[in-house]
N, C-alpha and C positions, 0 to 999 in steps of 0.2 A: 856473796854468792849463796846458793839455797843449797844446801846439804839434802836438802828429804831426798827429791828422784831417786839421787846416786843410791841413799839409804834402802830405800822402797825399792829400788831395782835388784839390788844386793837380797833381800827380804824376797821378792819373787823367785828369783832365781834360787835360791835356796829353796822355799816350798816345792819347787818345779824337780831340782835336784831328787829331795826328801822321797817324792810322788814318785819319780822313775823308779828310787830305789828299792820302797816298796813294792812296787807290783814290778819290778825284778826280781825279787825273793819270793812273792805270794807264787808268782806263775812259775821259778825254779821248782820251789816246796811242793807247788802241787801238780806239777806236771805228770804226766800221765806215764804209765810204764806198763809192762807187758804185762805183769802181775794181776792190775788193776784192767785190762783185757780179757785173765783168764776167768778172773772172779765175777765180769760179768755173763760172759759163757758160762759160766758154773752156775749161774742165778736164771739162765734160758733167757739171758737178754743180750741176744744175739745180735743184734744192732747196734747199741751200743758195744760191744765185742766188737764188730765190723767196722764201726768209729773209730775206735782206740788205736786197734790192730792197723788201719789203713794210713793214721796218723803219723804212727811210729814207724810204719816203714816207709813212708815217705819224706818224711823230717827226718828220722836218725837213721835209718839207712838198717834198721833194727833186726839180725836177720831171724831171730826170735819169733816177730811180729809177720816179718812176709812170712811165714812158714804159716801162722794161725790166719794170715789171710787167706792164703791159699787155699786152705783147709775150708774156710768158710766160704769162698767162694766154690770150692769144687760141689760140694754140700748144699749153697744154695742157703744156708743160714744168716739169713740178718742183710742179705743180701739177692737181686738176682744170681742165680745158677749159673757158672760163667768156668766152664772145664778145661776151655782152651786159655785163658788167664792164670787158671789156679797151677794146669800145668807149664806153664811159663814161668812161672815163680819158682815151681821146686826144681826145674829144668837150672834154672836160673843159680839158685841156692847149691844146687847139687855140684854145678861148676866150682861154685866159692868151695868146695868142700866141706859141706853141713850132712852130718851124716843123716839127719833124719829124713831130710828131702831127698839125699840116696836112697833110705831106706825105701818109703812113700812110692818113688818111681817104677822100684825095682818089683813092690807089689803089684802096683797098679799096669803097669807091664805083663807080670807072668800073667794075673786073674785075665784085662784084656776085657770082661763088660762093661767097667766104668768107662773106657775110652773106644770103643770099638770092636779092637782086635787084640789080640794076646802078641805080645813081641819078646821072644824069649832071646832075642841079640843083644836088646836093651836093656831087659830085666837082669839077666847075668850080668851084665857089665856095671847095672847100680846096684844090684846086692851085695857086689864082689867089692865094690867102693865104700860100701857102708861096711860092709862083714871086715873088712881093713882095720875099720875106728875100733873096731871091739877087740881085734887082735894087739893092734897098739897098745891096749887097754890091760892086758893081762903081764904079769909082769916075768921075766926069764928066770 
């Protein structure tokens, strides 16, 4: 009987192995993170910011990420302009209990030109939810 195949099949499959494991490490090692989101916002490359940011909260559920989407979307940076998405997101976030998309709401509520109308039922109610996390925050 011929030993090679079995040999050579054993040898491929190894390489094949080898191959996933690398570009499983390469794409963990370099996978993208919020950080690497804010640095490019920081660099006015806003698009790629809107790449990153739309990635991670779509893949990891990041809620870091939806927050800087939000924010880019309601803005219109790196992206179309899209008010009724951005405040979905923080509406969204603010359920989860993120204080900062409380906070965002509770502005964007009293001021009332970004979104239309001033809603001071709402804005109380997301200041008051964020203004909580701060009070948690201070110690008895």
């Amino acid at each position: 009987m011929n030993q090679e195949p079995a040999t050579n099949k054993k040898f491929q499959f190894s390489k094949g192995l080898m191959a996933a494991c690398y570009a499983l490490f390469f794409s963990v090692a370099h996978a993208a993170n919020i950080n690497d989101a804010r640095t490019a916002y920081n660099r006015d490359d806003y698009s790629s910011a809107y790449s990153l940011a739309s990635t991670l909260a779509k893949q990891a559920n990041d809620p870091d990420a939806r927050n800087m989407l939000a924010g880019l979307l309601f803005t219109g940076k790196g992206h179309t302009r899209d008010v009724n998405a951005a405040l979905n997101l923080w509406t969204d976030l603010a359920q989860q209990n993120y204080a900062a998309a409380q906070a965002t709401l509770g502005a964007l509520y009293l001021d009332g030109q970004a979104i239309g109308a001033a809603d001071y039922v709402k804005a109380k109610h997301y200041l008051e939810l964020s203004a909580a996390h701060e009070r948690s925050l201070i110690p008895e």
